[in-house]
N, C-alpha and C positions, 0 to 999 in steps of 0.2 A: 223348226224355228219357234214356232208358236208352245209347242211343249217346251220346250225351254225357258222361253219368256214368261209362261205361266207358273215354273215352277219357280223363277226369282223372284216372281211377282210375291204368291205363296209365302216363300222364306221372305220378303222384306216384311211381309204382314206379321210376322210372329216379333211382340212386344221383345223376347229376349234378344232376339238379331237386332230390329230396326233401333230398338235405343243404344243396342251398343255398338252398331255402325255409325251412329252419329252421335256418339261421343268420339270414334276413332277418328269421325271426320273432322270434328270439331279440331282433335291435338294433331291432325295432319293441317290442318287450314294455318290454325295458329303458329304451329312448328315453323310450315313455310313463308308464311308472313313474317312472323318471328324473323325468320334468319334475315329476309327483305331489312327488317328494321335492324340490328344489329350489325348488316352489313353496310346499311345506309349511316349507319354510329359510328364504326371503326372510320370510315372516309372522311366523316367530319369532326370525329373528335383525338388526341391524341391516345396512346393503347394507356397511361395510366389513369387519365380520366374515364374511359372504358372500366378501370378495373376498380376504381373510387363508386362510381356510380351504382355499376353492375352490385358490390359489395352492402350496397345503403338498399337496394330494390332485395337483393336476399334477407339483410338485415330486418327489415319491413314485414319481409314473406314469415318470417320464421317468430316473428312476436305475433302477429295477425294469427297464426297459427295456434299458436299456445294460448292465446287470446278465446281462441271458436272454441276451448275444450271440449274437440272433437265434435263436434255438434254436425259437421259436416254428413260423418257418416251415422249420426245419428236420422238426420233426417233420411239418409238413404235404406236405414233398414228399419224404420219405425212410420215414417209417413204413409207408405203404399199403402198400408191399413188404418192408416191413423183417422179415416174416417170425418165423422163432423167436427172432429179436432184437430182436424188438420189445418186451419186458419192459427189455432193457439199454438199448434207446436213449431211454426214457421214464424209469424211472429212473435213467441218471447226466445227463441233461438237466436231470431237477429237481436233481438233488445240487450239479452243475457251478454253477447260476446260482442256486444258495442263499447257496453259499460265496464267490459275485464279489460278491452284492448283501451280502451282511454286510460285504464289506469294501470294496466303493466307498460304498455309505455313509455307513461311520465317517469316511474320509476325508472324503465331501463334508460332516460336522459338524465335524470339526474344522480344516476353512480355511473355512468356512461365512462369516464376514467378510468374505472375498477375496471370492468367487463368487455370495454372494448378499448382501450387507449388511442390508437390509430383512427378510430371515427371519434375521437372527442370535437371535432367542430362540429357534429350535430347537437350539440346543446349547448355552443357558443354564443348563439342570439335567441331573441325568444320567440324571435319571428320562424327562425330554420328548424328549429326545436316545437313548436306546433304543426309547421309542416309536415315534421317528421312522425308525429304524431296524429294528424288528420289522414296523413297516408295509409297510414295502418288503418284505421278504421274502416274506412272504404271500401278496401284491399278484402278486410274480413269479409264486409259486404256481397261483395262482388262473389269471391267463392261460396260463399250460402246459397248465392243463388243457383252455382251451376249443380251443388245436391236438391235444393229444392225442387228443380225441374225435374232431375232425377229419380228422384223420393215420388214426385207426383204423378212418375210416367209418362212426362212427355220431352224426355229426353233431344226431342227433334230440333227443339227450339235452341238448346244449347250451342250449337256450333252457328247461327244465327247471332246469338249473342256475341260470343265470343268475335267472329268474323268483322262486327261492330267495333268492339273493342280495338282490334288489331289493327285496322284502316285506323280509326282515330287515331291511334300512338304511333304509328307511323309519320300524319300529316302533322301532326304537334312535335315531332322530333324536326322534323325541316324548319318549321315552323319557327321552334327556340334555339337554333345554331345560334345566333346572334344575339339574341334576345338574355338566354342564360349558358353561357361558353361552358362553366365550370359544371353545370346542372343539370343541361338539358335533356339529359335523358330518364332521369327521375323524375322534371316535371313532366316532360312529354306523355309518360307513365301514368303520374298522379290523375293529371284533365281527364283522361281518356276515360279509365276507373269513374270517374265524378260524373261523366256525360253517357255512363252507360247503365248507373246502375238504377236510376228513379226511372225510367220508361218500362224498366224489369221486375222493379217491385210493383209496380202498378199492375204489368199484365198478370206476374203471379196472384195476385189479389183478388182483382178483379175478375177473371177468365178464370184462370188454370183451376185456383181452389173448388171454383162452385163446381163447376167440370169433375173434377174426382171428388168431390161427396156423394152427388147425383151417381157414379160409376161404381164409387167402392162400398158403398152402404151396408150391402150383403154380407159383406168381410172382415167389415168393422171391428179390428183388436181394441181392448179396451189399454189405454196410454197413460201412466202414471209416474210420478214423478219415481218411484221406488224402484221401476221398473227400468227408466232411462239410465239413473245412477247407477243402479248394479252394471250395463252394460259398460259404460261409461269407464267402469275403475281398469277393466286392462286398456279395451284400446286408445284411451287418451293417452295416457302414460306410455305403452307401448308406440303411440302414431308419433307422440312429441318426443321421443330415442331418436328416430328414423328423420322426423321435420330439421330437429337438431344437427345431426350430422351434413342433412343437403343444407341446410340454410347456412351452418355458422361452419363448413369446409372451406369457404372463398375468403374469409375474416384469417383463419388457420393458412391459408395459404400466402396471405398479402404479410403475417407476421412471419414464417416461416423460409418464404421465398422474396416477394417480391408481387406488387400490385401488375406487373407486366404478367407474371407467371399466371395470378388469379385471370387474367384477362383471356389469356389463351386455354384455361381452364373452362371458365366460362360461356365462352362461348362450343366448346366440345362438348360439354353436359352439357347447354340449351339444344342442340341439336340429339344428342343419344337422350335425353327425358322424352321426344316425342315416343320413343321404342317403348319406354315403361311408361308410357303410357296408354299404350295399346291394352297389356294386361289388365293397369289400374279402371280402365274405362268398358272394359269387357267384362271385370268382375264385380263393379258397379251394378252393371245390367242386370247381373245373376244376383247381387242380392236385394235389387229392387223385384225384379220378377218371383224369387224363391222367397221371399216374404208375402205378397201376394199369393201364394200358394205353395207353401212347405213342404206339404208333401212329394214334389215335384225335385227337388233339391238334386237329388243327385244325379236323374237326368239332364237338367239343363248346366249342371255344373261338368260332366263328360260335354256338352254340348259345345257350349262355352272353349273347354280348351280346345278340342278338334279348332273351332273359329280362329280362336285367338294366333294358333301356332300356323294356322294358314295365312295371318295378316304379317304375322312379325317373324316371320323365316324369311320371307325376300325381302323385306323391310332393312335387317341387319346385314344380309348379305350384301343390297343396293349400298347401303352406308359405309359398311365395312371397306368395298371393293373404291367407291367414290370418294373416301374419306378425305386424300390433297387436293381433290377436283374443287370442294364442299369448301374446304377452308380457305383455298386461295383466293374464293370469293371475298376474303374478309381481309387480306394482304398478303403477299408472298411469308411475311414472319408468323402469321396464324397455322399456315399451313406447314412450315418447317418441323416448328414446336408443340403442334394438336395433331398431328397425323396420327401419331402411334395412340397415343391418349385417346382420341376421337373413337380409334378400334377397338379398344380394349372396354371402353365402354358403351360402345354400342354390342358388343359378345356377351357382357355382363346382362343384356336384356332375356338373352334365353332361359337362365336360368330362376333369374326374376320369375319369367313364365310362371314356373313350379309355384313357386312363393307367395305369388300371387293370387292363385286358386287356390289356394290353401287357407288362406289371411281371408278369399270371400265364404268360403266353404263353412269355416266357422265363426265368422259375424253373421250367418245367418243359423247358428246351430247356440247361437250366445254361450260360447265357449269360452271364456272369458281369460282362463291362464293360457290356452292354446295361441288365446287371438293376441296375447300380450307377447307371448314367445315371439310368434312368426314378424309379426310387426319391429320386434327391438334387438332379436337377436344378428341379422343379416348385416345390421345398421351399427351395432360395437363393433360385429368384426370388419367393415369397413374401417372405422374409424382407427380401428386398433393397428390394421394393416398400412392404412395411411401414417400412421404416423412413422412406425418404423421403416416404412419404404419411402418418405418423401426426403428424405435427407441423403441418402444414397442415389436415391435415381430421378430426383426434382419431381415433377410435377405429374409425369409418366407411373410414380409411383401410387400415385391417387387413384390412375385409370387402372393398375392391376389391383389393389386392393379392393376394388369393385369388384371386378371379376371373381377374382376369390372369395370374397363375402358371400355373393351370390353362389356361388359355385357350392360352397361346402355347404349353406344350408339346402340346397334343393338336391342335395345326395341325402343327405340326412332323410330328408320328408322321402322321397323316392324307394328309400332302403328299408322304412317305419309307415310310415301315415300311409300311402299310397301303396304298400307291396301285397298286399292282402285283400280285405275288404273293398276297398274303393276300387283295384283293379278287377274285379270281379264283377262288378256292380259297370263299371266302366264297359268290360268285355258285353255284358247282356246291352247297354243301352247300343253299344255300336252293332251289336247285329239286329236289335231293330231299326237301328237308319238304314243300315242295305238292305 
């Protein structure tokens, strides 16, 4: 019992498990909090106000995004070294994609008619058209900060934060049933964001930074803006293919089908995103640690998957199997119409798996056409698939076009990237774990 004890104690100790079990922890807490709140939304609001709001919070997610140009995983593979620069490269990061998201934006409100027609009453008044636009900002905020903790290696704190987050937009969703009928779940949203993100910039600040100067000094990469941009030119452009498609699919589906169909979408992909996010927060870990020390790369990247495929195999099968149990929490019509859909995208996470250590594997090898590929390619042929399959088979069609997406590029890498080299390299590191 005590050998035992000592050896999870051991593996919790090693920077690459402990940060990326508590990132896993973190999109398990949220996930299930998450659904808390989404379930507590469908009871109190009608499924098209669900699928207006749900619609305006992706909208939000997907400019906030294109806004960070990428800066997110800038920080994640450029901080751990960043040394006594690492106060400048965390603050003009947040300053840089403050100043882009205030001003794509105001643009995306005022051609708002061209680009979205169906949300034209966000830049109806000037008061819901600032909101719309102070939410992004925030928004942006908020995720900086869960790379920067990342970036900084103390990973621990983020599902802390998060758990904050989740309880406040919960208690503010009760809170504005009445208060805003038509809204309340963007505001409940907005507060929560607002009330969480000044006690985080503070402690990054104040604590975390001096803490990793004092720790990483010895390893101090030198950081340069020449050096950011090169990184920068695939995977923004490749991350914003892939933000594109999950953000603006629920917009595509409220023109296409029907704001009920987005709704029952919606909440099926709130629940299977917690699965890809097991990978995305596992291969965080690896290229904050394999930046810290490169030479290390392709053991802890074998490491990594071993983990990862041990979190998210009973994960998918739990979800897969529970999938009407899961959705009738949200009304006997969720469950009718997300079942099949629910399944098919939580299957679509396995193969993610691949795609995922692959996409970490060379952000930290700054592989830049590789990194563009694997980031944009998975994410056309979703989009591609959804299109021709949501007409014929409604909304079910979204969920196999994921699957397939996924599917054929992790034969691809499997067949190429992985069949040679890396499994070789893979085979030696597994026979020193036994």
């Amino acid at each position: 019992m005590n050998s035992a004890f000592n050896r999870l104690t051991a593996h919790l100790r090693e920077p690459l498990y402990r940060n990326g079990y508590a990132l896993v922890f973190s999109s398990v807490v949220n996930s299930g909090f998450g659904m808390i709140y989404w379930i507590l939304a469908a009871q109190n609001y009608p499924t098209e106000i669900i699928g207006i709001n749900s619609a305006i919070i992706s909208t939000v997610s997907f400019l906030a995004y294109i806004s960070q140009l990428n800066l997110t995983n800038v920080l994640n593979r450029f901080l751990p070294a960043a040394g006594r620069a690492s106060r400048q490269v965390v603050g003009y990061s947040h300053l840089l994609s403050l100043v882009v998201t205030m001003l794509s934006t105001l643009i995306f409100v005022l051609t708002i008619n061209f680009w979205a027609p169906d949300l034209g009453f966000l830049g109806s008044t000037f008061s819901f058209a600032l909101w719309f636009i102070v939410a992004a900002m925030v928004w942006n905020i908020f995720t900086l900060q869960d790379s920067a903790l990342v970036g900084l290696r103390k990973a621990v704190w983020v599902p802390v934060k998060n758990l904050f987050f989740t309880l406040a937009k919960i208690g503010f969703l009760i809170f504005f049933v009445k208060i805003f009928p038509n809204y309340g779940v963007f505001a409940s949203w907005n507060v929560a964001v607002v009330i969480t993100i000044f006690p985080t910039l503070f402690f990054i600040f104040r604590t975390l930074i001096p803490q990793h100067n004092q720790d990483t000094f010895t390893r101090e990469r030198k950081i340069n803006l020449s050096l950011i941009s090169k990184y920068l030119a695939g995977d923004y452009f490749g991350s914003l293919i892939s933000q594109a498609v999950n953000s603006l699919l629920p917009i595509i589906i409220i023109a296409q089908i029907n704001a009920s169909a987005n709704a029952y979408y919606y909440m099926a992909s709130s629940i299977s995103y917690m699965l890809y996010l097991v990978s995305r927060n596992m291969g965080m870990s690896l290229v904050a640690e394999a930046a810290h020390n490169e030479e290390k790369l392709k053991e802890y990247a074998f490491r990594i998957f071993i983990q990862t495929g041990r979190i998210l195999a009973p994960l998918v099968l739990l979800i897969t199997l529970g999938a009407p149990y899961l959705l009738r929490l949200f009304g006997k019509s969720y469950e009718v119409e997300g079942m099949i859909l629910l399944r098919l995208l939580s299957l679509s996470a396995l193969p993610n798996m691949i795609v995922a250590l692959y996409t970490s594997i060379v952000r930290v090898q700054e592989r830049i056409p590789q990194l563009f590929a694997s980031l944009a390619v998975p994410y056309l042929l979703i989009l591609t698939f959804s299109y021709l399959l949501m007409k014929p088979m409604g909304v079910i069609g979204v969920g196999m076009a994921w699957l397939l997406g996924q599917s054929i590029v992790a034969a691809y890498l499997l067949l190429t990237q992985f069949r040679t080299a890396w499994w070789k390299s893979f085979a030696k590191s597994l026979r020193k774990e036994r």
